[in-house]
mmCIF file of the N, C-alpha and C atoms, coordinates in Angstrom:
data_MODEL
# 
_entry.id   MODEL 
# 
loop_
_atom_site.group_PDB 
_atom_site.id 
_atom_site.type_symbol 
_atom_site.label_atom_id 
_atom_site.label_alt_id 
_atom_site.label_comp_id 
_atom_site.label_asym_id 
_atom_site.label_entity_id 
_atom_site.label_seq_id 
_atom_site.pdbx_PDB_ins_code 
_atom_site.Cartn_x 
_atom_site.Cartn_y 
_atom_site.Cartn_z 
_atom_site.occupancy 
_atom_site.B_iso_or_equiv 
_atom_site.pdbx_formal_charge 
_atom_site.auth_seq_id 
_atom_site.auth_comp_id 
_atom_site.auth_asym_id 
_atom_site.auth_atom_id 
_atom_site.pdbx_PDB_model_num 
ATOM 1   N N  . UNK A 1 1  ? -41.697 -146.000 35.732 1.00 0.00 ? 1  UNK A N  1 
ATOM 2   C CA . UNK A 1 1  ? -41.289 -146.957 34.719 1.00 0.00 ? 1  UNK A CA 1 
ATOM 3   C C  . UNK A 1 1  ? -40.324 -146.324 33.722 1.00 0.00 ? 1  UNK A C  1 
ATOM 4   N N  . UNK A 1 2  ? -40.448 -145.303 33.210 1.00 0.00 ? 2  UNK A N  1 
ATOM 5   C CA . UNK A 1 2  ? -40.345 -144.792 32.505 1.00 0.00 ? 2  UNK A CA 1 
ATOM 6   C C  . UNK A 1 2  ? -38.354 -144.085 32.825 1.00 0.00 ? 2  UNK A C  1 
ATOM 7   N N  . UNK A 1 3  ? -38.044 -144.153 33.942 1.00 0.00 ? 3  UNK A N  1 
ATOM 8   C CA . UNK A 1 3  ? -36.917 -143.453 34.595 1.00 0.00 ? 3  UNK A CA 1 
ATOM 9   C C  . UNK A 1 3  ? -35.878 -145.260 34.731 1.00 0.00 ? 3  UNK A C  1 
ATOM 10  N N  . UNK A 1 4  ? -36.948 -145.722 34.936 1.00 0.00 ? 4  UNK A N  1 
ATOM 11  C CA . UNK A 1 4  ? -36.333 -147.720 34.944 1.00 0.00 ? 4  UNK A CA 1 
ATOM 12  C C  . UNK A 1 4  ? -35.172 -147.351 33.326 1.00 0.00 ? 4  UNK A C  1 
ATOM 13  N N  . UNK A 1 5  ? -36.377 -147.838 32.359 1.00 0.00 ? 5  UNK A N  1 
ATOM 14  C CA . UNK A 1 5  ? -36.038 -147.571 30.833 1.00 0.00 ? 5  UNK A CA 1 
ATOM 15  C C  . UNK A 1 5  ? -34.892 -146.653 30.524 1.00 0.00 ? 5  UNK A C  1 
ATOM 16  N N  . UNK A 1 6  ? -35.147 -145.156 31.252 1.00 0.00 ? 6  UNK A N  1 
ATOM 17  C CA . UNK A 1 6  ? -33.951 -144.369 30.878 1.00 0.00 ? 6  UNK A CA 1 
ATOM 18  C C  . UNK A 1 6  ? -32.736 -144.591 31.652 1.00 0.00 ? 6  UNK A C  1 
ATOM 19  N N  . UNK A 1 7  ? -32.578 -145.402 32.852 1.00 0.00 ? 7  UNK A N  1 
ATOM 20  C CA . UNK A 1 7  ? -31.054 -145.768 33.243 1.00 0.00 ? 7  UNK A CA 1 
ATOM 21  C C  . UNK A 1 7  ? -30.710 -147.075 32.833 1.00 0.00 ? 7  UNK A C  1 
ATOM 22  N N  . UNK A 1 8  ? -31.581 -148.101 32.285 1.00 0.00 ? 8  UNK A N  1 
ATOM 23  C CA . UNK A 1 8  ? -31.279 -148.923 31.386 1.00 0.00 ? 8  UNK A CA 1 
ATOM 24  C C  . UNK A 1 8  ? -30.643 -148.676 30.506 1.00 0.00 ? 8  UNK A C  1 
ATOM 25  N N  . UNK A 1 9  ? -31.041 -147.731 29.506 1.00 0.00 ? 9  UNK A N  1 
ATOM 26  C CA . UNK A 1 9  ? -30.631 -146.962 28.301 1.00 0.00 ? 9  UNK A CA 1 
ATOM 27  C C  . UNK A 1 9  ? -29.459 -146.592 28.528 1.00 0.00 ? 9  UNK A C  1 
ATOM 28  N N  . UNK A 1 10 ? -29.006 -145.721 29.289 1.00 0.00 ? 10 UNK A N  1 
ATOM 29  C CA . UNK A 1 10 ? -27.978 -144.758 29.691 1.00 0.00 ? 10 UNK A CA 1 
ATOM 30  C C  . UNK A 1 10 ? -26.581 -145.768 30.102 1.00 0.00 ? 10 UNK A C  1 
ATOM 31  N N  . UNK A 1 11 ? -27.498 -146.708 30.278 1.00 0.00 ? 11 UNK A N  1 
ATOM 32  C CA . UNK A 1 11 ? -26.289 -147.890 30.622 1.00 0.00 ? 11 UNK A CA 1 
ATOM 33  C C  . UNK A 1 11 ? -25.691 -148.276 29.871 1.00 0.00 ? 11 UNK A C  1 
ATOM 34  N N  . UNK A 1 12 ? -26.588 -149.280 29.093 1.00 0.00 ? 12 UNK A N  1 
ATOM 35  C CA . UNK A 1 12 ? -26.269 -149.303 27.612 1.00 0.00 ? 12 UNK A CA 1 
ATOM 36  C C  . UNK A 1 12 ? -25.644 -149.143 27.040 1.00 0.00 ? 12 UNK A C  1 
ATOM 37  N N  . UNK A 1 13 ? -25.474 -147.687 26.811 1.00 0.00 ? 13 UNK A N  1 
ATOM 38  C CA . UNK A 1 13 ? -24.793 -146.845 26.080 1.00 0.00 ? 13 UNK A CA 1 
ATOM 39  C C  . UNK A 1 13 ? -23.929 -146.754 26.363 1.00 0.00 ? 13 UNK A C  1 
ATOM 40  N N  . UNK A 1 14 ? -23.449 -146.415 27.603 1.00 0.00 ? 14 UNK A N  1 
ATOM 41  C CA . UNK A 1 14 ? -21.863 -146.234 28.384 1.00 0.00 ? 14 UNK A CA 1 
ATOM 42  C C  . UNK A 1 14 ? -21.203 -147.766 28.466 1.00 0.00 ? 14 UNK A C  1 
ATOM 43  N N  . UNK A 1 15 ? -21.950 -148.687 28.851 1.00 0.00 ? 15 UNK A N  1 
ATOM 44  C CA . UNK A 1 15 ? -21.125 -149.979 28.072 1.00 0.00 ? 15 UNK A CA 1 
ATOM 45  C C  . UNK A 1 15 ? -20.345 -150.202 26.851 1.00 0.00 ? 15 UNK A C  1 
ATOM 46  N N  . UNK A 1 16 ? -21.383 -149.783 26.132 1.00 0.00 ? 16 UNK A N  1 
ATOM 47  C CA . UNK A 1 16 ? -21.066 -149.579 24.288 1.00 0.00 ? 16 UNK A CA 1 
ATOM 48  C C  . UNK A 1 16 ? -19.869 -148.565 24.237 1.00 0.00 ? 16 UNK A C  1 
ATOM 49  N N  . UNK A 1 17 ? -19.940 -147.594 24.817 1.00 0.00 ? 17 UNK A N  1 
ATOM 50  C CA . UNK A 1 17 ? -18.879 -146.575 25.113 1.00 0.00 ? 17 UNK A CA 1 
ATOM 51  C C  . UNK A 1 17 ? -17.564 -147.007 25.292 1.00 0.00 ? 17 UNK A C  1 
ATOM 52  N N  . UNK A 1 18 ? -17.402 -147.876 26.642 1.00 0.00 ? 18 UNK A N  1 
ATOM 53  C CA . UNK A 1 18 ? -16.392 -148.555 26.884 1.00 0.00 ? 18 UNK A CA 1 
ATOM 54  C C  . UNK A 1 18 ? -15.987 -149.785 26.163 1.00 0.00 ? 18 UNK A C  1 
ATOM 55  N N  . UNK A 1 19 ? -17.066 -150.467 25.490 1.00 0.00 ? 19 UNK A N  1 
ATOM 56  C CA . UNK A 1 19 ? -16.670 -151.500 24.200 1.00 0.00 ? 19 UNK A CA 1 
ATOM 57  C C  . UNK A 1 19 ? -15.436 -150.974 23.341 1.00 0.00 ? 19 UNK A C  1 
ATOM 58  N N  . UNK A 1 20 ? -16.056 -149.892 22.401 1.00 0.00 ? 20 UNK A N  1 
ATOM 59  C CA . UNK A 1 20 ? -15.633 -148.970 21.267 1.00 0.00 ? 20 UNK A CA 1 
ATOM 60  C C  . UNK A 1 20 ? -14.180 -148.493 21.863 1.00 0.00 ? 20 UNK A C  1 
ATOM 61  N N  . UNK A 1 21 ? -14.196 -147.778 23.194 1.00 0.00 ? 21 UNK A N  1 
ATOM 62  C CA . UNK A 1 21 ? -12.577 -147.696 23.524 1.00 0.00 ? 21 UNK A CA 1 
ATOM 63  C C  . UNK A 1 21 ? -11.877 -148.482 23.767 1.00 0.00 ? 21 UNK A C  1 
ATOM 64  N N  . UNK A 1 22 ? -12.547 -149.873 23.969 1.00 0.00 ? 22 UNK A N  1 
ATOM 65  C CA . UNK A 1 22 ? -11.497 -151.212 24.521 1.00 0.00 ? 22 UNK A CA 1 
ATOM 66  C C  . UNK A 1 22 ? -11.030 -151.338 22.643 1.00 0.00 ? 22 UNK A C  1 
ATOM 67  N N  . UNK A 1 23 ? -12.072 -151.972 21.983 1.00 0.00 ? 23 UNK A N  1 
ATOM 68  C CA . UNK A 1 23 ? -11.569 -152.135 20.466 1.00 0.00 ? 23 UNK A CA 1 
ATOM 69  C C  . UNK A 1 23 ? -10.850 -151.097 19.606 1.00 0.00 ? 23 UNK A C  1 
ATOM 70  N N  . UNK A 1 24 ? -10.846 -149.863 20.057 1.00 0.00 ? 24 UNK A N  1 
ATOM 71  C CA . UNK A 1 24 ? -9.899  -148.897 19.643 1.00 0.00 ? 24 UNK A CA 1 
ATOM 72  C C  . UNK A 1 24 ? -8.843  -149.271 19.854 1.00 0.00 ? 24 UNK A C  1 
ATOM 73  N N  . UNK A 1 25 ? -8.426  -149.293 21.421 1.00 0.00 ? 25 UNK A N  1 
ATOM 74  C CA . UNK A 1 25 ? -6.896  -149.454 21.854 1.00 0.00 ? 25 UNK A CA 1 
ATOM 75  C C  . UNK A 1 25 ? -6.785  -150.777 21.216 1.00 0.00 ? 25 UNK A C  1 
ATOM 76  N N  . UNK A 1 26 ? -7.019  -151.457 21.148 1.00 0.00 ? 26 UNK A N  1 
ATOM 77  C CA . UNK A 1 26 ? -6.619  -152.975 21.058 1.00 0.00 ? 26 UNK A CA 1 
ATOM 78  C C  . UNK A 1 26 ? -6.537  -153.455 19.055 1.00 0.00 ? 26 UNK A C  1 
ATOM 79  N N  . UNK A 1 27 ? -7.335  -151.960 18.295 1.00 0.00 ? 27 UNK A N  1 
ATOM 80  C CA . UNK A 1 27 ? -6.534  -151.903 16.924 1.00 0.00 ? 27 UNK A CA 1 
ATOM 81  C C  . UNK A 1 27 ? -5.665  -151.493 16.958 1.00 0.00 ? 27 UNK A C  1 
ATOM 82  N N  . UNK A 1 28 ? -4.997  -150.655 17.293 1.00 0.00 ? 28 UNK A N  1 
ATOM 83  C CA . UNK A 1 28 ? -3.380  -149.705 17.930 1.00 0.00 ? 28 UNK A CA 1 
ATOM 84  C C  . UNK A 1 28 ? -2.171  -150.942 17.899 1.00 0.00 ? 28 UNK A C  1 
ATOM 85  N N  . UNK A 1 29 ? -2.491  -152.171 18.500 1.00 0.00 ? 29 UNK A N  1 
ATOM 86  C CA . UNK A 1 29 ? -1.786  -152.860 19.145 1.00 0.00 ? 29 UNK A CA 1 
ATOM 87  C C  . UNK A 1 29 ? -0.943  -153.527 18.412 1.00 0.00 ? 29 UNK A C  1 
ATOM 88  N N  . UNK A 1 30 ? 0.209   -153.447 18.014 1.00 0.00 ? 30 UNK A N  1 
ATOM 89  C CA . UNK A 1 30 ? 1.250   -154.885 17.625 1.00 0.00 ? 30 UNK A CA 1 
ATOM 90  C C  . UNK A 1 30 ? 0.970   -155.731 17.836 1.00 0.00 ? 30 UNK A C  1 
ATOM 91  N N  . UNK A 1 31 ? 0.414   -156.801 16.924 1.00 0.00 ? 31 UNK A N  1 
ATOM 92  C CA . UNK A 1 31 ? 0.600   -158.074 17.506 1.00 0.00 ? 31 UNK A CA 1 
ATOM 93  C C  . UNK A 1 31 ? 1.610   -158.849 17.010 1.00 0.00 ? 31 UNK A C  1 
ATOM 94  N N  . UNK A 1 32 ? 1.609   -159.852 17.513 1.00 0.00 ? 32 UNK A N  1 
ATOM 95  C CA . UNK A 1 32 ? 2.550   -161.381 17.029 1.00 0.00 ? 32 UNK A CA 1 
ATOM 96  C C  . UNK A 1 32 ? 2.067   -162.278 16.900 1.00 0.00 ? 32 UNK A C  1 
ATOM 97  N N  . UNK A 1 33 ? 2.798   -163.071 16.080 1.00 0.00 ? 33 UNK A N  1 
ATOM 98  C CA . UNK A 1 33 ? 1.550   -164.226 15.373 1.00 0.00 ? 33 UNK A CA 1 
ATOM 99  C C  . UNK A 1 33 ? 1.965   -165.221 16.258 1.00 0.00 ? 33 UNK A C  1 
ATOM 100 N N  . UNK A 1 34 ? 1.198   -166.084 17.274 1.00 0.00 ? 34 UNK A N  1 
ATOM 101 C CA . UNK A 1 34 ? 2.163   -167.135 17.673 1.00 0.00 ? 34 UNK A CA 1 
ATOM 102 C C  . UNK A 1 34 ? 2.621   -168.082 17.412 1.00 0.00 ? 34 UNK A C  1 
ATOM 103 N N  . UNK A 1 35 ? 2.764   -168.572 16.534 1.00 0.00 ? 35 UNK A N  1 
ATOM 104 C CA . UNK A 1 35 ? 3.313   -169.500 15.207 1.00 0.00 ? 35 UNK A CA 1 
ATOM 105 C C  . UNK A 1 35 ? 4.675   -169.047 15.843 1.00 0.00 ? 35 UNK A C  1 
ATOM 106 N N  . UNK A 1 36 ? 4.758   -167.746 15.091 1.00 0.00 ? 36 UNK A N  1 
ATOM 107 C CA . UNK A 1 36 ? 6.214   -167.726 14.621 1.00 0.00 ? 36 UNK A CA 1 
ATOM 108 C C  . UNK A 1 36 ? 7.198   -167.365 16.228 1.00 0.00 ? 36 UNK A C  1 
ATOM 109 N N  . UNK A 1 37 ? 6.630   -166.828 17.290 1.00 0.00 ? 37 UNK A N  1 
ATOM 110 C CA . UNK A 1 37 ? 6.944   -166.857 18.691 1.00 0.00 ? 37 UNK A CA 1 
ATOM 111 C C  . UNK A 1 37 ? 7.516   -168.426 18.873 1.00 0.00 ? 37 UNK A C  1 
ATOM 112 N N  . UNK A 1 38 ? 6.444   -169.340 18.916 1.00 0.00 ? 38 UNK A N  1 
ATOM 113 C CA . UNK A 1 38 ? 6.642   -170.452 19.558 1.00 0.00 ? 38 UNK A CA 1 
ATOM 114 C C  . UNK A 1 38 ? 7.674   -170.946 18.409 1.00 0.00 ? 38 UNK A C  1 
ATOM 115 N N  . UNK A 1 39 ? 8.064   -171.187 17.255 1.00 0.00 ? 39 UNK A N  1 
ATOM 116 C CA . UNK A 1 39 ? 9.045   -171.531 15.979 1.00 0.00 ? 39 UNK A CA 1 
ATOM 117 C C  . UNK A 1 39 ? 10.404  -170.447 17.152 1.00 0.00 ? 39 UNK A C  1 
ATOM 118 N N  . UNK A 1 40 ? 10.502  -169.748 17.324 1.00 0.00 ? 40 UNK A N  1 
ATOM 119 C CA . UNK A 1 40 ? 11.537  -169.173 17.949 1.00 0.00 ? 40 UNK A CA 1 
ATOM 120 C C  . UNK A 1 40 ? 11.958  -169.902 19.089 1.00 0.00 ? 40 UNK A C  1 
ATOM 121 N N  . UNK A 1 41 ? 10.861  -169.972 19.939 1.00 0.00 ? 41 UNK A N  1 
ATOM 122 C CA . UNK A 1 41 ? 11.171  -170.857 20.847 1.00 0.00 ? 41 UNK A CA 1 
ATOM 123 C C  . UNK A 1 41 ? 11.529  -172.158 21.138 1.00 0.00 ? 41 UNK A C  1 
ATOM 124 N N  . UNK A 1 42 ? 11.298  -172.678 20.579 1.00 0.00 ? 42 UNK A N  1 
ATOM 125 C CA . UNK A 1 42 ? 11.897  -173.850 19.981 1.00 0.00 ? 42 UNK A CA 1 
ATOM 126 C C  . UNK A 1 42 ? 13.109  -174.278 19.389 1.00 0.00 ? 42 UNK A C  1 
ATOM 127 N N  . UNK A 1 43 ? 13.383  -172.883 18.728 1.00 0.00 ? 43 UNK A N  1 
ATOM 128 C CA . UNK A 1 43 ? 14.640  -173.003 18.458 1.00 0.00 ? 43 UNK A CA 1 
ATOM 129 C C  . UNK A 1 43 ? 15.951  -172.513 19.150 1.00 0.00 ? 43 UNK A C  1 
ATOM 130 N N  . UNK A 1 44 ? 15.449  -171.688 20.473 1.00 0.00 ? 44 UNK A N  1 
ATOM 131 C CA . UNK A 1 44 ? 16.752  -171.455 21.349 1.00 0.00 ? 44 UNK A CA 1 
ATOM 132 C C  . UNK A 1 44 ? 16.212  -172.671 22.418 1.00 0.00 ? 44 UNK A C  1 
ATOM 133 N N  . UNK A 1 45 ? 15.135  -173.696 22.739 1.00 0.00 ? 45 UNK A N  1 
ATOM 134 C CA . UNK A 1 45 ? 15.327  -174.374 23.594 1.00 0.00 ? 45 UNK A CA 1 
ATOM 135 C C  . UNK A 1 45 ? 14.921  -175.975 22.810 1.00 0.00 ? 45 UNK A C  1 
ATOM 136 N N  . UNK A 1 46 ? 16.240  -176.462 21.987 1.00 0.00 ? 46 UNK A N  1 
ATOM 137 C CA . UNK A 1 46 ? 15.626  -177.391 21.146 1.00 0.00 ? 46 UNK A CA 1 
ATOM 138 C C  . UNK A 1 46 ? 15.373  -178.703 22.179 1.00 0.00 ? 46 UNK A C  1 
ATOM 139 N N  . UNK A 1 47 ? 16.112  -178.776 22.912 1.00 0.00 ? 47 UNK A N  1 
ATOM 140 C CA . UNK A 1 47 ? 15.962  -180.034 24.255 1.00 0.00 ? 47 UNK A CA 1 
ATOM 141 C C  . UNK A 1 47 ? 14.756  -180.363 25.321 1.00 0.00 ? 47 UNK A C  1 
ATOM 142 N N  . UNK A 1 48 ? 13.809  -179.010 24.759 1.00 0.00 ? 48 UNK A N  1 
ATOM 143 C CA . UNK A 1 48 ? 12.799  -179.357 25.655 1.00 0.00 ? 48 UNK A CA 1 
ATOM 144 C C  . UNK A 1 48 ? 11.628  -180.241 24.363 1.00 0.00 ? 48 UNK A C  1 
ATOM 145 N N  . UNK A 1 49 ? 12.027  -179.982 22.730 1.00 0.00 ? 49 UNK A N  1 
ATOM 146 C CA . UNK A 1 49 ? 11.261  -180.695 21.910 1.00 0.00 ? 49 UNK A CA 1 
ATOM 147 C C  . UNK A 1 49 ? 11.539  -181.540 21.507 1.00 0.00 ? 49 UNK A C  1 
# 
């Protein structure tokens, strides 16, 4: 039972692991607001609005 619990655990953890590096990289990241994307777009294709 007791070996169940500890690769449960171990799992866990290395999930959480890979959480924390996904939300790392993904504070790093430039974003764009898409407001102002789609306001662009719109304005080099005014015939499709």
């Amino acid at each position: 039972m007791k070996d169940g619990i500890a690769n449960n655990s171990t799992a866990s953890i290395s999930q959480a692991r890979k959480a924390v590096e996904q939300l790392k990289m993904e504070a790093c990241m430039d974003r764009i607001k898409i407001i102002c994307e789609t306001l662009k777009l719109m304005d080099m294709n005014p015939e499709l609005y």
